[in-house]
N, C-alpha and C positions, 0 to 999 in steps of 0.2 A: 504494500500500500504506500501509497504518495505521504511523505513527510509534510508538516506542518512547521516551517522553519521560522516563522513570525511567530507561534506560540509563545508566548511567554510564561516561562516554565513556575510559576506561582497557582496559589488558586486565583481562578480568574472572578472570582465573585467577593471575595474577602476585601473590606475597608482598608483603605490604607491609611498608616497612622506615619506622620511627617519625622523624618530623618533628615539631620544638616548633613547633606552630600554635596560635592561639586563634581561636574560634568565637561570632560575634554574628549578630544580625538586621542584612539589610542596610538601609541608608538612600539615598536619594535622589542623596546623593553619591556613592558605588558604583558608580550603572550605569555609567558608560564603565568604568571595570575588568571589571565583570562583565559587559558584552560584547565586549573584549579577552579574557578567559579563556574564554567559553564560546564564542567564533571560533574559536580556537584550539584547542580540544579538539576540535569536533564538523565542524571543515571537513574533507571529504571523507569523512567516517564513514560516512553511512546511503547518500549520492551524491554526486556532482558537486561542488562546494561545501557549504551549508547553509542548513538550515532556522533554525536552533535559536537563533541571534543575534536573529533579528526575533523567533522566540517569546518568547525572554526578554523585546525591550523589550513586549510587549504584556500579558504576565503582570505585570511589575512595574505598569505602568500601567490595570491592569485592578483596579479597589478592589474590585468585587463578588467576583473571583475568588480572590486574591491572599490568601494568609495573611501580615500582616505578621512574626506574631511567630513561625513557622514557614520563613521564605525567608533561608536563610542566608548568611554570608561565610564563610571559613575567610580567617585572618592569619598571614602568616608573622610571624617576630620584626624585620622593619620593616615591621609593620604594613599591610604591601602584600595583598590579594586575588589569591588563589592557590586558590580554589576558590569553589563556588558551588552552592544549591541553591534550588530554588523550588517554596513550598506552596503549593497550593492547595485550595479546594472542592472536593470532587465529591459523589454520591450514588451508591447502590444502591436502585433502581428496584425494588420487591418484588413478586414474580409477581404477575400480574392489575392492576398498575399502578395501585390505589388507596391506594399508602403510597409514601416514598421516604425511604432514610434517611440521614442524612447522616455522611460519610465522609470523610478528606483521604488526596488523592495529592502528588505532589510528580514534579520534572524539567522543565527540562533540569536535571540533576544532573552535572558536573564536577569536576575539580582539573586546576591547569595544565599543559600538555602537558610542561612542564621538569621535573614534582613526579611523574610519574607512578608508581603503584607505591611509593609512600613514604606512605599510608595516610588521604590527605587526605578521600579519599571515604567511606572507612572511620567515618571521624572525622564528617564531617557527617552520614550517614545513623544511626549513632548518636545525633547531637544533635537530630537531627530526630524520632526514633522517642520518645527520651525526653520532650523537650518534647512532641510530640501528645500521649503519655500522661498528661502531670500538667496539661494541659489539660482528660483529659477523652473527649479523641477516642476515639471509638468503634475506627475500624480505619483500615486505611494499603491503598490500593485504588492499585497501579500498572499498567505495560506495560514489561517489561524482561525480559531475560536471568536462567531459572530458576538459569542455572550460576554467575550472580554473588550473587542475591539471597535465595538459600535458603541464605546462612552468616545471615542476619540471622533468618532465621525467617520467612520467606515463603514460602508452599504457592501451589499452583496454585488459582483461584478455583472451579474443581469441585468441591474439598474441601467448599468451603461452599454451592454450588451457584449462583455468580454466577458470568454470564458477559456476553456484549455481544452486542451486536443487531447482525449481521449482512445488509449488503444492504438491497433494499426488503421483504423478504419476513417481518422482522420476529421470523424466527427465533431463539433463542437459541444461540450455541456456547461454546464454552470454548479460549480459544487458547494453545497453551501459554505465551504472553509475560503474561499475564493474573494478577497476583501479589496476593494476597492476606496481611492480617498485622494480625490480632484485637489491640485494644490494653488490650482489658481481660476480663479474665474471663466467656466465654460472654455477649460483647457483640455476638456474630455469631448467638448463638439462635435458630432461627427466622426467619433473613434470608436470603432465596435472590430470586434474581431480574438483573436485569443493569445494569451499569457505566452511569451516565451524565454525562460528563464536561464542566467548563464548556465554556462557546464558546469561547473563547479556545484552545482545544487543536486545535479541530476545524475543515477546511475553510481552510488556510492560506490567502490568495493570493498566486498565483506571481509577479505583477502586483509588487505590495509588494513581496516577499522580494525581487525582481530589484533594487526601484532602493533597497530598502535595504543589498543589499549592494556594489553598487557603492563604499563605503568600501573593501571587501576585495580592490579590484581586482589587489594586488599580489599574492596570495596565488595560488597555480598551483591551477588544479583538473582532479581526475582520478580515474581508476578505482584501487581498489585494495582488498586484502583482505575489507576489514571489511564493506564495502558486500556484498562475495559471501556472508559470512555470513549478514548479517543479510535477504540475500535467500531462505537457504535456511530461516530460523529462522520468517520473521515470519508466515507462512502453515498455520504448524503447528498441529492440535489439541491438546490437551493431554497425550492420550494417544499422539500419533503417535512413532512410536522417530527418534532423533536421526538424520537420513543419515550415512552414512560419510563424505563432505568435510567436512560440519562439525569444524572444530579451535576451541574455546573461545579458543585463546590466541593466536586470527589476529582475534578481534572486534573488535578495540583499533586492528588493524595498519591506519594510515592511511598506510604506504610506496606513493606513487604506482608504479605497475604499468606499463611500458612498452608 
């Protein structure tokens, strides 16, 4: 199944309660932090362990993909990385595939598992939303939870009639993780067509992810909530009504399950 890389790996329904953080572009020196935070948010979220460690290191080291001035830190008041977010490229591919226009997504997107609920996330996808716009950027094209990311002003990609190509069959759909967020006035005009996302997002290998995570050996992996969620959520149209097990505020829950 299709990753959700804009998830923001907290409960997405939980208050957030105000932490003094400051907010920069990361640097070079960062990445071992910001694969210690984003291990630790995202192990055992979507399955088993994680993905989202090796995405990181491949996003920050990917220059074609990579928005530098767009992939953030959040600091606590010793200056420590305590959150993390990553821009990047993408486009919207316009009906009939003879235009493509360019758009930035962003994820893995975190705050440390110890901060959770105290509005770190809050705070970068703000900083992020703001920066692309006095950039310039057209629109903010993700894959995440409608229930977390429509307090920012994220509609479903229907709305503007971009969706993603499903399958070999070349069809377009609309799924409800599919989030869409115009960053300048009727700069979505006239733009319909489907999601096309760097490489770097797309086609992991398991291969890699294994002996990269081997660092994480100490770390227990296992089933539990969130991964159930996000199995009921990730296959969903746009329009499909929520099933009855889904609980918003189990998406977060990485409590190993006996």
């Amino acid at each position: 199944s299709r990753k959700w890389p804009g998830f923001m790996a907290t409960n997405p329904s939980a208050p957030a309660t105000a932490l003094q953080i400051s907010i920069r572009p990361a640097t070079n020196s960062d990445t071992p932090a910001i694969i210690s935070v984003v291990c630790d948010a995202f192990w055992n979220l979507y399955k088993p362990g994680a993905d989202e460690p090796f995405l990181t290191q491949q996003i920050l080291e990917d220059e074609e993909a990579c928005i530098r001035e767009l992939t953030l830190v959040a600091l606590n008041e010793q200056q420590e990385v305590v959150g993390f977010i990553a821009g990047a490229k993408s486009k919207v591919v316009v009906s009939g595939g003879a235009q493509a226009v360019d758009v930035v997504t962003f994820g893995p997107i975190c705050a440390a598992r110890a901060l959770k609920h105290r509005g770190v996330g809050t705070r970068l996808i703000d900083a992020f939303i703001s920066r692309a716009r006095s950039r310039g950027d057209r629109a903010v094209v993700i894959l995440g939870y409608p229930t977390y990311y429509s307090r920012f002003g994220f509609v479903n990609g229907h709305e503007y009639g971009i969706g993603m190509i499903e399958g070999e069959s070349g069809a377009v759909s609309f799924p409800k993780g599919l989030q869409v967020l115009e960053l300048q006035t009727d700069s979505l005009k006239g733009v319909s067509g489907h999601l096309l996302q760097p490489p770097v997002y797309e086609n992991l290998p398991p291969d890699a992810i294994e002996r990269f995570n081997e660092q994480f050996q100490h770390k227990p992996m296992g089933k539990c909530r969130s991964q159930q969620m996000f199995k009921l959520v990730v296959s969903m149209k746009h329009d499909d009504p929520y099933p009855e097990a889904f609980d918003p505020s189990l998406c977060g829950d990485t409590t190993l399950l006996e």
